[in-house]
N, C-alpha and C positions, 0 to 999 in steps of 0.2 A: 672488337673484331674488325678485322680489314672485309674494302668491299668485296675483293677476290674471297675470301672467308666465308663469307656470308652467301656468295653464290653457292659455295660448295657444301654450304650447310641443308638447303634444297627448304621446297614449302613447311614438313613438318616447325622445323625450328621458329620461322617465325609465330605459327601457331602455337607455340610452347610459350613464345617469347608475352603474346596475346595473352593464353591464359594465367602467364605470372604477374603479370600488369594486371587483370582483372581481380585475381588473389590480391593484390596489395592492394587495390580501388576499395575489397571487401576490408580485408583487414582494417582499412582507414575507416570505413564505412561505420564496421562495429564498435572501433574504439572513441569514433565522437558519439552515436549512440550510448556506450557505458560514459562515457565524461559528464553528457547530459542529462540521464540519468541520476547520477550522482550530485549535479546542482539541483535536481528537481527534487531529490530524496531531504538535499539539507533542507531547501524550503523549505519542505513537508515538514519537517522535524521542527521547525521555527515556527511555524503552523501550528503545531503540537504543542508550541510549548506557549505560542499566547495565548491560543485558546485555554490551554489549562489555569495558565493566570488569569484568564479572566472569569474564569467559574469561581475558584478560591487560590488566592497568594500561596499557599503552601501545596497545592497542588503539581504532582510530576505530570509530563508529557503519558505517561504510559498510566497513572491514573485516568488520565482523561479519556484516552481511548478503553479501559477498564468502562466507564462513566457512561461513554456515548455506545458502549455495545450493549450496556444495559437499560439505559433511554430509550434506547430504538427495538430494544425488542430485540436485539439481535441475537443478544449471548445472556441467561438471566441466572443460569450457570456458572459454578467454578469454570467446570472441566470444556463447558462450552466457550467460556470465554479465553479458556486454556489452548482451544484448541482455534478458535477465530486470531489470538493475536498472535500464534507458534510461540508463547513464553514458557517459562515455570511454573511452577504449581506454588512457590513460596514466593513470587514477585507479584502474582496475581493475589493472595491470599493478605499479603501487606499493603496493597493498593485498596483492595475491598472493604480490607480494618481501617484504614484511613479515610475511604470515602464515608464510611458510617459511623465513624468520629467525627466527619466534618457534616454529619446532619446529611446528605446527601443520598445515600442509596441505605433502605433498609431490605433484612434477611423476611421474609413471611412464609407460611403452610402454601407447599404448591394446591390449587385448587383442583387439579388432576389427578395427586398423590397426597393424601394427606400426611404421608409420612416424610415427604420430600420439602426441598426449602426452596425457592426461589429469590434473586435479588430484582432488589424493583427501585426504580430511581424515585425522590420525593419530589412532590413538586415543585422547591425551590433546585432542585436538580434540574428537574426538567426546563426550570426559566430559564436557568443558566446554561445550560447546551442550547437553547435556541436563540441566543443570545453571540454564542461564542461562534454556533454553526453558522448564523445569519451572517457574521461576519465574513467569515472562509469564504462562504457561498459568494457573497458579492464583490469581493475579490476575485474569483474562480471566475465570474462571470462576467466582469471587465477584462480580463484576459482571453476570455474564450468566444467574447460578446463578438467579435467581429468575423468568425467562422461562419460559414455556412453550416445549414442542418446534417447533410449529404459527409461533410468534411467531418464533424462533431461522431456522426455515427461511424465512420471507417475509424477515427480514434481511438475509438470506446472498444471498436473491435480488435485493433491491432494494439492495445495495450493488455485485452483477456485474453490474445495469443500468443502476448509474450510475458504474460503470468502464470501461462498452460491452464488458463480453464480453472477447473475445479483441484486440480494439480498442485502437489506445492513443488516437484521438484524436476530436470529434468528427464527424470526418468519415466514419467508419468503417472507414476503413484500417488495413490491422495494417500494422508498422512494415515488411514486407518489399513491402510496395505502393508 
């Protein structure tokens, strides 16, 4: 546009002009967000998959987190652990037969339910996730060691707000909705 143009375009337009500059400032905004993201996910996945190797060599990346959700007490469950990692019900159940072919996690009488079964990690399981986590951990902690406490805590927060919480998706449903 010529300057004569622009006069007679009046105040709204360049306000228009503002809020489309700020639209693209966001749009850029979001799209090096998902970029970095997606470098921090492969990590994570590379993460995933030494630690698996280093529990046992023929271990998958999703066995392992199968492993460490039952170590930790988190998921001791099929359908718990079904629903902690959002997988299948037949990629969970082949990871489980594998970890208890590989000595690692055994089935027992839940002590709650005596008709129910629980998985429980053995304790050469348990060396070896603390072994594999000690790692991650102090990796995680040379990269993070130079943060402040104040900076650490806003991260923690602005990364469970953009997981939406207890939410898996954006609609705001947890998955039993």
């Amino acid at each position: 546009m010529s300057a004569s143009s622009d006069e007679h375009a009046g105040p709204d337009a360049s306000a228009q002009d503002a809020a489309s500059a700020g639209a693209l400032d966001l749009d850029e905004a979001v799209s090096r967000v998902e970029h970095e993201l997606g470098r921090l996910f492969a990590r994570i996945r590379v993460s995933w998959r030494e630690a698996a190797q280093t529990v046992h060599p023929d271990l998958q990346p999703l066995g392992y987190q199968v492993l460490t959700s039952i170590a930790t007490g988190k998921a001791t469950s099929a359908g718990a652990i079904i629903e902690r990692l959002q997988t299948d019900k037949t990629a969970v159940s082949r990871q489980v037969r594998q970890l208890e072919q590989l000595g690692l996690v055994e089935s027992v009488r839940d002590p709650d339910d005596r008709r129910a079964r629980v998985l429980v990690a053995t304790a050469l399981a348990q060396e070896k996730v603390t072994a594999a986590r000690s790692r991650y951990e102090a990796r995680l902690a040379a990269r993070l060691g130079q943060w402040s406490q104040a900076d650490l805590d806003r991260f923690a927060e602005m990364l469970s707000e953009l997981g939406g919480g207890a939410s898996d998706g954006a609609d705001g449903k947890t998955p039993a909705s």
